[in-house]
N, CA, C and O atoms as a CHARMM CRD file, in Angstrom:
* protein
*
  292
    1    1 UNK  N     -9.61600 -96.77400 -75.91700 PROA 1      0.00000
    2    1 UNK  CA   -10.19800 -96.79500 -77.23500 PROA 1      0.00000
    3    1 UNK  C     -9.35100 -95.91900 -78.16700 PROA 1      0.00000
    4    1 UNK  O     -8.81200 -94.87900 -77.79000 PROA 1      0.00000
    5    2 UNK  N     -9.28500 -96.33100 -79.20300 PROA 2      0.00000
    6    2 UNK  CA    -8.50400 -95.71200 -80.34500 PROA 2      0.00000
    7    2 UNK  C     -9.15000 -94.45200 -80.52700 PROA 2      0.00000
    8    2 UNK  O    -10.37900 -94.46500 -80.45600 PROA 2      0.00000
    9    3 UNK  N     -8.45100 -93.13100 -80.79600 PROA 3      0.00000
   10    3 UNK  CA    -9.20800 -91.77400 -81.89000 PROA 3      0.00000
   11    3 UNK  C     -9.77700 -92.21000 -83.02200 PROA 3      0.00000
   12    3 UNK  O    -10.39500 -91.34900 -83.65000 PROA 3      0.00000
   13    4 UNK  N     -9.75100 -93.31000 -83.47400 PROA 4      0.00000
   14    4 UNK  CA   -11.07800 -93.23600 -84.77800 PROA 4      0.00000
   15    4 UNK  C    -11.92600 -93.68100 -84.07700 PROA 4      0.00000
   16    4 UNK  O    -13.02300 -93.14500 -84.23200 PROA 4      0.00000
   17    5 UNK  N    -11.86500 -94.59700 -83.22200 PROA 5      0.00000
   18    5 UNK  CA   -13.15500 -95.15300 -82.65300 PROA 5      0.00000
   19    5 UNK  C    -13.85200 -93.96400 -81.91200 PROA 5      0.00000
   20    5 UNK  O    -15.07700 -93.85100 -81.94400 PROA 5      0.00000
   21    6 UNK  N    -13.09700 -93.13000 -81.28300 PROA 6      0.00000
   22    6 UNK  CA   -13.72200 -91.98200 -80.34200 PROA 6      0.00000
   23    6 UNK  C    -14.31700 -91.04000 -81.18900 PROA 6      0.00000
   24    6 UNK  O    -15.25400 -90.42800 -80.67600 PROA 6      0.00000
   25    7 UNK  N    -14.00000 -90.72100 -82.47200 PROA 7      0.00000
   26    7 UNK  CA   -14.18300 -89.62800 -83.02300 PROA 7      0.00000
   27    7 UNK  C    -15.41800 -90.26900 -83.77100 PROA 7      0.00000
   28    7 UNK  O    -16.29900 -89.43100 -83.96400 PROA 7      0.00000
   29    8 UNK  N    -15.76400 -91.72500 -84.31400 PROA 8      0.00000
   30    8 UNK  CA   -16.90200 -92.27900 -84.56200 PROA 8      0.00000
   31    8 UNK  C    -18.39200 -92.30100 -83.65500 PROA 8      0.00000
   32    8 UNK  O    -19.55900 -92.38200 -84.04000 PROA 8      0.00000
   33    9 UNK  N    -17.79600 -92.19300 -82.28800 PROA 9      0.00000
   34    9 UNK  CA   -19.24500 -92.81000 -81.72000 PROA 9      0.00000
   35    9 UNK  C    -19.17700 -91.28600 -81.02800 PROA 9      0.00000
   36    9 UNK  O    -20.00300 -91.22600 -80.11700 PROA 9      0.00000
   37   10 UNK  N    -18.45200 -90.07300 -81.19100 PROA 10     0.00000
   38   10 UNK  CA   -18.52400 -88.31200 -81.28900 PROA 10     0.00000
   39   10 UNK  C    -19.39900 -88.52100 -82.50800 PROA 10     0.00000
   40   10 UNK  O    -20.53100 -88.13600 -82.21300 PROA 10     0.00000
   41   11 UNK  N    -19.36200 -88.89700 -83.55300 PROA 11     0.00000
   42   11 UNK  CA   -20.21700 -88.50500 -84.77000 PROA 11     0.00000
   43   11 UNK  C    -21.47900 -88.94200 -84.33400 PROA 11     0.00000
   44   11 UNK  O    -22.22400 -88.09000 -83.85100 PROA 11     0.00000
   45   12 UNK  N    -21.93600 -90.32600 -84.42500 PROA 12     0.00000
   46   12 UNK  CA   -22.90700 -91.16900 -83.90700 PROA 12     0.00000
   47   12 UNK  C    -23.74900 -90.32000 -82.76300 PROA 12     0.00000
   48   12 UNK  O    -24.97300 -90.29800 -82.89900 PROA 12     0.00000
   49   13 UNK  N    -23.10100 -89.54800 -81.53000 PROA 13     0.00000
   50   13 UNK  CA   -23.90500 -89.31900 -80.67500 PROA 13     0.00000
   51   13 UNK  C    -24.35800 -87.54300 -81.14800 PROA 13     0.00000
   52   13 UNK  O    -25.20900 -86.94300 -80.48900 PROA 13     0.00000
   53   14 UNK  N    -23.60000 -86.83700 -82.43700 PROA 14     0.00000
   54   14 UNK  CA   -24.35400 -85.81300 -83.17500 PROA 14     0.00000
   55   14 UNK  C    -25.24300 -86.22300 -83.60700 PROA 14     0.00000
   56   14 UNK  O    -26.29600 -85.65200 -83.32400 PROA 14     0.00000
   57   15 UNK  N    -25.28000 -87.18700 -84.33800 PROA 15     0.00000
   58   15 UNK  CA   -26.39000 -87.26500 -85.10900 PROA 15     0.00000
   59   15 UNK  C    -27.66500 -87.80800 -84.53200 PROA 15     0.00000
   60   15 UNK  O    -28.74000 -87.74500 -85.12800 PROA 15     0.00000
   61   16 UNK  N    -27.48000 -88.41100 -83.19800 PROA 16     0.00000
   62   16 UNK  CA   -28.97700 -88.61500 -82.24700 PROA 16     0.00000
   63   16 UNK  C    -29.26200 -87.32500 -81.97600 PROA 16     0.00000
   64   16 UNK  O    -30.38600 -86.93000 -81.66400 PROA 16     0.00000
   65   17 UNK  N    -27.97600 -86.41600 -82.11400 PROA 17     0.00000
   66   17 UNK  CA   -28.49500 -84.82000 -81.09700 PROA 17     0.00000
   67   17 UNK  C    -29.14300 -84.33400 -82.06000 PROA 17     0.00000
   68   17 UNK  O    -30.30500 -84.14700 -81.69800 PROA 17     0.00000
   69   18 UNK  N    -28.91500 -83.93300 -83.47100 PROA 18     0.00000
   70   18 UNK  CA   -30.01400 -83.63500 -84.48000 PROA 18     0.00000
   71   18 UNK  C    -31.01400 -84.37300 -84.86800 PROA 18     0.00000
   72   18 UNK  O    -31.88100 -83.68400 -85.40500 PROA 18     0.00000
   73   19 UNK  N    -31.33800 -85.82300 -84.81200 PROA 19     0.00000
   74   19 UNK  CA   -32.82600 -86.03300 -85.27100 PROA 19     0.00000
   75   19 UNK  C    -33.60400 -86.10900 -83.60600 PROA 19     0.00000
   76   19 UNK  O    -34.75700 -86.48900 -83.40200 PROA 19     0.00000
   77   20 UNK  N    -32.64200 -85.65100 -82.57900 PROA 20     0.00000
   78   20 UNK  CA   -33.31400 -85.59900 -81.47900 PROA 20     0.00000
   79   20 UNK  C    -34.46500 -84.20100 -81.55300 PROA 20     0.00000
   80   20 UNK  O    -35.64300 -84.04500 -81.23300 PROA 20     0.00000
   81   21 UNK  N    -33.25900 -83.22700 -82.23300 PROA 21     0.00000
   82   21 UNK  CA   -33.55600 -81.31000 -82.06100 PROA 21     0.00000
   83   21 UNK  C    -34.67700 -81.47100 -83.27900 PROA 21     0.00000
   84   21 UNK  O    -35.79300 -81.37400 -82.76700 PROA 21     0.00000
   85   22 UNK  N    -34.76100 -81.67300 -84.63600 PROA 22     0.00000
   86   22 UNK  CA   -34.90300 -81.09100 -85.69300 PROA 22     0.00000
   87   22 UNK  C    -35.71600 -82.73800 -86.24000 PROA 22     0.00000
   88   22 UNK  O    -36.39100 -82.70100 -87.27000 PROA 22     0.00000
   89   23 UNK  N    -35.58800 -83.94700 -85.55200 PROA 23     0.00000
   90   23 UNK  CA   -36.88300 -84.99800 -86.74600 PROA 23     0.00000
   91   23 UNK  C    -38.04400 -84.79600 -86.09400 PROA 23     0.00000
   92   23 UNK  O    -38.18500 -84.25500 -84.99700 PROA 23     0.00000
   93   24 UNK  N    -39.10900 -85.37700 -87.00300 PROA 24     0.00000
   94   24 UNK  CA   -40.43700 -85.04400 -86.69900 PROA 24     0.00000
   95   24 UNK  C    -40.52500 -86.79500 -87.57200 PROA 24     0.00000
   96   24 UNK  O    -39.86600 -87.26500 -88.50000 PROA 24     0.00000
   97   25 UNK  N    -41.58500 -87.32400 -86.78300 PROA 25     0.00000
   98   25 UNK  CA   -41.93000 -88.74600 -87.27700 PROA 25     0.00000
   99   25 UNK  C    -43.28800 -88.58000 -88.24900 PROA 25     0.00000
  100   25 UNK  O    -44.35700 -87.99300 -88.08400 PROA 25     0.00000
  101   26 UNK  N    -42.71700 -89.39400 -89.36200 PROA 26     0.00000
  102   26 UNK  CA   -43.34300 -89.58500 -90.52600 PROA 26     0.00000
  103   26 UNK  C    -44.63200 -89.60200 -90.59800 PROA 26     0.00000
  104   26 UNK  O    -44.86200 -90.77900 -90.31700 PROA 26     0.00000
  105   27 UNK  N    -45.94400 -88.95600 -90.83700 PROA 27     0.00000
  106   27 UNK  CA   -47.13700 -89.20000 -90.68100 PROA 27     0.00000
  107   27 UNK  C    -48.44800 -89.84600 -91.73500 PROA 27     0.00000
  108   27 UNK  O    -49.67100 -89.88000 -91.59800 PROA 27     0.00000
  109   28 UNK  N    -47.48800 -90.32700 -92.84700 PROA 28     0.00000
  110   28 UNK  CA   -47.77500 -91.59700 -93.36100 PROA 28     0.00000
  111   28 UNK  C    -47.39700 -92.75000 -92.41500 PROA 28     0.00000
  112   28 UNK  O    -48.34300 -93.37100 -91.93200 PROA 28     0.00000
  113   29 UNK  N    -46.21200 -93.10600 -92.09700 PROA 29     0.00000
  114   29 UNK  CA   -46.61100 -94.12200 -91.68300 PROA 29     0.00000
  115   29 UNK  C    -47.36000 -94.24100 -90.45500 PROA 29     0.00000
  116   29 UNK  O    -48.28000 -95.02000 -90.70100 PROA 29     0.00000
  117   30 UNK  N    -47.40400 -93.97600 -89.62700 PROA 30     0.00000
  118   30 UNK  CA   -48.57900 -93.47500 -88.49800 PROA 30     0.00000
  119   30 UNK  C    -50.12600 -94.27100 -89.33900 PROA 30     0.00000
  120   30 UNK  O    -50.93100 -95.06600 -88.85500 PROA 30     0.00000
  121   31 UNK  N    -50.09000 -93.83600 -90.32600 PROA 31     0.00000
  122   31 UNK  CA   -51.58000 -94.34900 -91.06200 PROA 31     0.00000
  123   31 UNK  C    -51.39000 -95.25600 -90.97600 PROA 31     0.00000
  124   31 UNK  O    -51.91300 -96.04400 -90.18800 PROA 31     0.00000
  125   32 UNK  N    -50.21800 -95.55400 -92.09600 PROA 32     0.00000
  126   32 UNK  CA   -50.39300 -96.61000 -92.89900 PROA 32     0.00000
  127   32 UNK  C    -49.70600 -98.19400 -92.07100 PROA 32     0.00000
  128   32 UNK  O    -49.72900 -99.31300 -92.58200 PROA 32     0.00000
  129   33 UNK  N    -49.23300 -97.89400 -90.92900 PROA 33     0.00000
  130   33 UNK  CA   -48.57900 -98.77700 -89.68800 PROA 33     0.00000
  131   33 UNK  C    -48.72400 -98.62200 -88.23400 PROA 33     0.00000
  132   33 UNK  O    -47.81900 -98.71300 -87.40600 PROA 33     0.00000
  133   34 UNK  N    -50.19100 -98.33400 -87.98000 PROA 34     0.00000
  134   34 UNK  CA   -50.59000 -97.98000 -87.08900 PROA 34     0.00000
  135   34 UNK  C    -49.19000 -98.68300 -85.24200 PROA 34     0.00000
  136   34 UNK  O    -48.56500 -98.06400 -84.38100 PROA 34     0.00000
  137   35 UNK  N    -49.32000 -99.66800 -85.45600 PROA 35     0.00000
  138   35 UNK  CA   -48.87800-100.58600 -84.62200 PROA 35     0.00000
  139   35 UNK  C    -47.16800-100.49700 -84.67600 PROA 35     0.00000
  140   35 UNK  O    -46.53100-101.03500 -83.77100 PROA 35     0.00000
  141   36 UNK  N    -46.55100 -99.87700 -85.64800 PROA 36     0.00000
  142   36 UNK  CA   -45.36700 -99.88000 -85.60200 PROA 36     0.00000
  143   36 UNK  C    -44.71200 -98.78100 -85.57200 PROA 36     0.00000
  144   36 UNK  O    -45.42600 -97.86100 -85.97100 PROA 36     0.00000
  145   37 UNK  N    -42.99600 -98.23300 -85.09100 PROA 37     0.00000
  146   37 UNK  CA   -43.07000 -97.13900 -84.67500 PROA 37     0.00000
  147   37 UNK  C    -42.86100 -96.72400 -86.23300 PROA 37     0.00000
  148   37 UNK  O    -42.59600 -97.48900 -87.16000 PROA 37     0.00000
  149   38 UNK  N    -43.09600 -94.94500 -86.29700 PROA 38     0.00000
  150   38 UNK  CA   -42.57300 -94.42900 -87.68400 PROA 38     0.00000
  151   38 UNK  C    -41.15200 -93.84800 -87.41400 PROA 38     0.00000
  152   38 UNK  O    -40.42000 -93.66400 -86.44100 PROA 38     0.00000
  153   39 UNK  N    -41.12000 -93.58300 -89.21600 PROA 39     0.00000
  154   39 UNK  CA   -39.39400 -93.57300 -89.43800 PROA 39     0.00000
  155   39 UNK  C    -39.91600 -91.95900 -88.75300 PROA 39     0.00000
  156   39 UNK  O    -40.98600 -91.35800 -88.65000 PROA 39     0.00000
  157   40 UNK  N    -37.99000 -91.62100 -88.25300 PROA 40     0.00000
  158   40 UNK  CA   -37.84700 -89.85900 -87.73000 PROA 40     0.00000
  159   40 UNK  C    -37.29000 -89.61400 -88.98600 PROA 40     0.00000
  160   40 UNK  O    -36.50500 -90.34500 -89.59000 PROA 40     0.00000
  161   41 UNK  N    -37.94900 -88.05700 -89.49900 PROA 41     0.00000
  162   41 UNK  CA   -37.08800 -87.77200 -90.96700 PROA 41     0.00000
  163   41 UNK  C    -36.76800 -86.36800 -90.64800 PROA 41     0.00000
  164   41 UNK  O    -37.51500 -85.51600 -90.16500 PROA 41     0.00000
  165   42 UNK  N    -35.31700 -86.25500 -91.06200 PROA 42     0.00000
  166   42 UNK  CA   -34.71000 -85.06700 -90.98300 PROA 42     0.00000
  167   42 UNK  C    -35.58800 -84.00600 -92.39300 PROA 42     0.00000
  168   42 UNK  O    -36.22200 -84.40300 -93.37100 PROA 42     0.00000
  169   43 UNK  N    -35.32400 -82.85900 -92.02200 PROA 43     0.00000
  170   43 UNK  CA   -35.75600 -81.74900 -92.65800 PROA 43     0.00000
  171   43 UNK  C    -35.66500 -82.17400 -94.55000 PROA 43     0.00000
  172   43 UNK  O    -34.52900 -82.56300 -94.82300 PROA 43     0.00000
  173   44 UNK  N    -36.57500 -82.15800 -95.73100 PROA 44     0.00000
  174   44 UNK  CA   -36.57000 -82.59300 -96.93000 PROA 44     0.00000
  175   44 UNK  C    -35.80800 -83.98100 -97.14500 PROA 44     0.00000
  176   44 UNK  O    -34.95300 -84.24600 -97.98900 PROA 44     0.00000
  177   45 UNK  N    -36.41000 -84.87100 -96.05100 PROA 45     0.00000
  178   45 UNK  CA   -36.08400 -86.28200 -95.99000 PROA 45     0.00000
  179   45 UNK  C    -37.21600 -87.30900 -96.58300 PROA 45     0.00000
  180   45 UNK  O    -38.29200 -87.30600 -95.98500 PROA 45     0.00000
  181   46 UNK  N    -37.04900 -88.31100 -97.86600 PROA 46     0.00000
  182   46 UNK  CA   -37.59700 -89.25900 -97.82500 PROA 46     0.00000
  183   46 UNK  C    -38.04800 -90.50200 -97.68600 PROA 46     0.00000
  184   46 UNK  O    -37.28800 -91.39100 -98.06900 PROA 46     0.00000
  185   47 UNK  N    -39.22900 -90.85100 -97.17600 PROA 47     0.00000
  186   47 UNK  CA   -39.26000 -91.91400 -96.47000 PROA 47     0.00000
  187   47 UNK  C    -39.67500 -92.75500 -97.64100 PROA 47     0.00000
  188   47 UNK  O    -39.81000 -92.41700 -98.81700 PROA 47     0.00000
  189   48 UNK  N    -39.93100 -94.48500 -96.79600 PROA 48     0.00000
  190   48 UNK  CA   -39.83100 -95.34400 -97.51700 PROA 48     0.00000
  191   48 UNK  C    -41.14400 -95.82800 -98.52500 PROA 48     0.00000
  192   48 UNK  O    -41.39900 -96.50800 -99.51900 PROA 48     0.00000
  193   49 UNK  N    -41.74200 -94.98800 -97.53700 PROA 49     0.00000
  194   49 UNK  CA   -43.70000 -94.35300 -98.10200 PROA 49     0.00000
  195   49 UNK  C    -44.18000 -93.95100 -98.82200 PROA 49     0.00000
  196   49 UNK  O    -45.36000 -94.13500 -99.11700 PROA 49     0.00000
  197   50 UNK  N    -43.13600 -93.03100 -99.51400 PROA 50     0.00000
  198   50 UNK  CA   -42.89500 -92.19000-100.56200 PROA 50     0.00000
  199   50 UNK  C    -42.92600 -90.74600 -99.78400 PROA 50     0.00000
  200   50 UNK  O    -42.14700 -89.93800-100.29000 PROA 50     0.00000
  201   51 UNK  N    -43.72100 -90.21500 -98.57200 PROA 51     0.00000
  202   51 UNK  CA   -44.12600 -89.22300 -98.01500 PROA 51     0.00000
  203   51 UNK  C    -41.97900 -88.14500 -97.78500 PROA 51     0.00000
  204   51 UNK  O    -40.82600 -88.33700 -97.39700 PROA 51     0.00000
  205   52 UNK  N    -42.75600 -87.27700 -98.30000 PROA 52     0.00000
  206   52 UNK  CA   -41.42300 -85.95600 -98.09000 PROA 52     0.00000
  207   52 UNK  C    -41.51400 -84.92900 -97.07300 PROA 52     0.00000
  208   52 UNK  O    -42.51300 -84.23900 -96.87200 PROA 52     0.00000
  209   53 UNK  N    -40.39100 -84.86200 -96.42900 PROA 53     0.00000
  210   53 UNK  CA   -40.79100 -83.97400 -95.44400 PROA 53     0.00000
  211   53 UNK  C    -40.32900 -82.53600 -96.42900 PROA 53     0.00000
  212   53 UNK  O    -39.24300 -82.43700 -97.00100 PROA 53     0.00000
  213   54 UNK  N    -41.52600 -81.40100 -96.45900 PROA 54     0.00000
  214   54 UNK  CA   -41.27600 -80.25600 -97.57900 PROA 54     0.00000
  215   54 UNK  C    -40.22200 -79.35600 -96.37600 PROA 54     0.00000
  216   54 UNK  O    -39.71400 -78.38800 -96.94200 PROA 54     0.00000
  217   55 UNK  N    -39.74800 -79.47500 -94.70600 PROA 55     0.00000
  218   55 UNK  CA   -38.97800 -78.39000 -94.64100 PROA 55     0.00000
  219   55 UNK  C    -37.66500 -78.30000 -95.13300 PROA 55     0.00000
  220   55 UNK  O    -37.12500 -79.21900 -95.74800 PROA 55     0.00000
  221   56 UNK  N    -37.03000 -77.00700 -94.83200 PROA 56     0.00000
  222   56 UNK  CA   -35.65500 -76.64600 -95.45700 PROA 56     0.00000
  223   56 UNK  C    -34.53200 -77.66500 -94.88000 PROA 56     0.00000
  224   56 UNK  O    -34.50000 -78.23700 -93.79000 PROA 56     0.00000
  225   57 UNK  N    -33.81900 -77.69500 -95.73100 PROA 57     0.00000
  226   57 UNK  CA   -32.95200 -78.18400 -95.00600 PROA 57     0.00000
  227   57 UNK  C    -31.75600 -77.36400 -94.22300 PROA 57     0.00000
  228   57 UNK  O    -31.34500 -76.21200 -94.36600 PROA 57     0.00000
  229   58 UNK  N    -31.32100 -78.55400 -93.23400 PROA 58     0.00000
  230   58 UNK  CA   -30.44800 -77.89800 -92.55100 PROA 58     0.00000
  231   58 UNK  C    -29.07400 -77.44800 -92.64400 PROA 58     0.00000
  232   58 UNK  O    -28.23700 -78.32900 -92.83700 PROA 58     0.00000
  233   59 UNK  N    -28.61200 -76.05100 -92.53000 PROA 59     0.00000
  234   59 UNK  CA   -27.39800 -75.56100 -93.20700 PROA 59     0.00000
  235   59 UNK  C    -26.37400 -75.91400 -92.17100 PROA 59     0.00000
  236   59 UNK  O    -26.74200 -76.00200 -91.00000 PROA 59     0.00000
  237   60 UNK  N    -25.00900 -76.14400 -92.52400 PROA 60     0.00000
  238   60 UNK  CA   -23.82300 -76.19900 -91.53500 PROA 60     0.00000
  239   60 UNK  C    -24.03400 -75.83900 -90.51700 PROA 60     0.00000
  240   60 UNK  O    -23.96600 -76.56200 -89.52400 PROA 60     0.00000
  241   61 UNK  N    -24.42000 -74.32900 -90.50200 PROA 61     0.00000
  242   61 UNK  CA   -24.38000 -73.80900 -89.02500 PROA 61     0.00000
  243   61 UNK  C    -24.70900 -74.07400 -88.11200 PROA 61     0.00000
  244   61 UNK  O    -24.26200 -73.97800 -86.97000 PROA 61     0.00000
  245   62 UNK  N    -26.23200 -74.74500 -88.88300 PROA 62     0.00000
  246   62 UNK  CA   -27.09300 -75.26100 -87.45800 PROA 62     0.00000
  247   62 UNK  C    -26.24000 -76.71300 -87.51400 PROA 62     0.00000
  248   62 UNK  O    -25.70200 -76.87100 -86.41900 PROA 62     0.00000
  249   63 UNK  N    -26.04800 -77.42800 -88.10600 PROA 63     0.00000
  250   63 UNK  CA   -25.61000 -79.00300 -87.82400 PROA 63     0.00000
  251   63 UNK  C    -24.49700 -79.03400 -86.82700 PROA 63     0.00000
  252   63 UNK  O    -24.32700 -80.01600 -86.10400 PROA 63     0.00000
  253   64 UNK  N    -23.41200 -77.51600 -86.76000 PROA 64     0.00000
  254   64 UNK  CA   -22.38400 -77.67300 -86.09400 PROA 64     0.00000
  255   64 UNK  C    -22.68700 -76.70700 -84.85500 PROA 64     0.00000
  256   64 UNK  O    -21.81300 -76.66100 -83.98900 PROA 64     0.00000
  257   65 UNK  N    -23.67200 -76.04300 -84.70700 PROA 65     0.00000
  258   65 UNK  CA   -24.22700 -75.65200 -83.25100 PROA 65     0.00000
  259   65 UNK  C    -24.94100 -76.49100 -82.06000 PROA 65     0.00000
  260   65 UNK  O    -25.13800 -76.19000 -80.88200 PROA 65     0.00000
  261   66 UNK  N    -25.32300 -77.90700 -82.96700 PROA 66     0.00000
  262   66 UNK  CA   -25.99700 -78.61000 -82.20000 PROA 66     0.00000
  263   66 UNK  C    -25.17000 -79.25900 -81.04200 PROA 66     0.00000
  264   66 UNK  O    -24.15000 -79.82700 -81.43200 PROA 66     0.00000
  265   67 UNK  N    -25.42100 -79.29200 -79.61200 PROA 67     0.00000
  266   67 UNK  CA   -24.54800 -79.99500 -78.84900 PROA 67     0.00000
  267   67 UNK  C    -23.31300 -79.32700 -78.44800 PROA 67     0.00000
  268   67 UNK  O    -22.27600 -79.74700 -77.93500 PROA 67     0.00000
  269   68 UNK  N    -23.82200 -77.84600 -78.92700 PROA 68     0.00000
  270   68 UNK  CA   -22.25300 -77.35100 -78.53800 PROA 68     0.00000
  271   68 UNK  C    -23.14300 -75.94700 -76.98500 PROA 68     0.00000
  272   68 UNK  O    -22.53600 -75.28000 -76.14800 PROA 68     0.00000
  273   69 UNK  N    -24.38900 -76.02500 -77.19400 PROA 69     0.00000
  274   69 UNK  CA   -24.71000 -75.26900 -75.77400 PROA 69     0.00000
  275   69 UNK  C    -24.54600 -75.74200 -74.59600 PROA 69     0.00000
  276   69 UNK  O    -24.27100 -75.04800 -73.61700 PROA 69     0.00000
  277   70 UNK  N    -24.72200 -77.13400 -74.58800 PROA 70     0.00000
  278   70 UNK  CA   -24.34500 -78.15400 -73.26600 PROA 70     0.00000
  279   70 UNK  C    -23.11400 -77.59200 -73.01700 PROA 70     0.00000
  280   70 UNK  O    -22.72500 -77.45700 -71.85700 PROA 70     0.00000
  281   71 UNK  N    -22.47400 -77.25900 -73.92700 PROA 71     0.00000
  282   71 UNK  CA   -20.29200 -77.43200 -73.77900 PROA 71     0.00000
  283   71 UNK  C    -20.26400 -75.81200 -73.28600 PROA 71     0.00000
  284   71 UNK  O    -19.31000 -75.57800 -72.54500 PROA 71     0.00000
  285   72 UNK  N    -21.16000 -74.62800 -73.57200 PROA 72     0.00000
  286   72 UNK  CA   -20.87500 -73.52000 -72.92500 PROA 72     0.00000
  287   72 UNK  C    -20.26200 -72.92000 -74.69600 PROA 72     0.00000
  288   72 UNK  O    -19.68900 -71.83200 -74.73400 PROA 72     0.00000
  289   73 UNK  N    -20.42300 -73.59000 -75.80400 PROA 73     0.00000
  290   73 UNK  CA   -19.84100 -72.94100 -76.71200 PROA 73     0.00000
  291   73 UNK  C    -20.94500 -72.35000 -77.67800 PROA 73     0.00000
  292   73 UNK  O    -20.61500 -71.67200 -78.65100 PROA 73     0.00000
């Protein structure tokens, strides 16, 4: 596989590692879609519901610590 392709699906598998660590699922839709799953929203994320998630958002530090304790770093 090519380095862009590697360094793409490196990005791709951060960003499951943060809405893995840090989303919390939407609790409008939960109401309002009982039967279907809800959106995961990152920290002052809005959904399609209108519903906002009010926490902080997340600074560099934490975005670039994530996935790096597995590595021993």
């Amino acid at each position: 596989m090519s380095e862009m392709g590697e360094m793409f699906n490196d990005l791709k598998q951060h960003k499951r590692e943060l809405k893995d660590q840090y989303g919390i699922p939407c609790p409008n839709c939960i109401v309002k879609l009982p039967k279907a799953q809800p959106k995961i929203l990152m920290p002052n994320q809005k959904c399609w519901c209108g519903y906002r998630d009010e926490r902080a958002r997340l600074t560099g530090t934490v975005k670039t610590s994530v996935g790096t304790q597995e590595l021993g770093g």
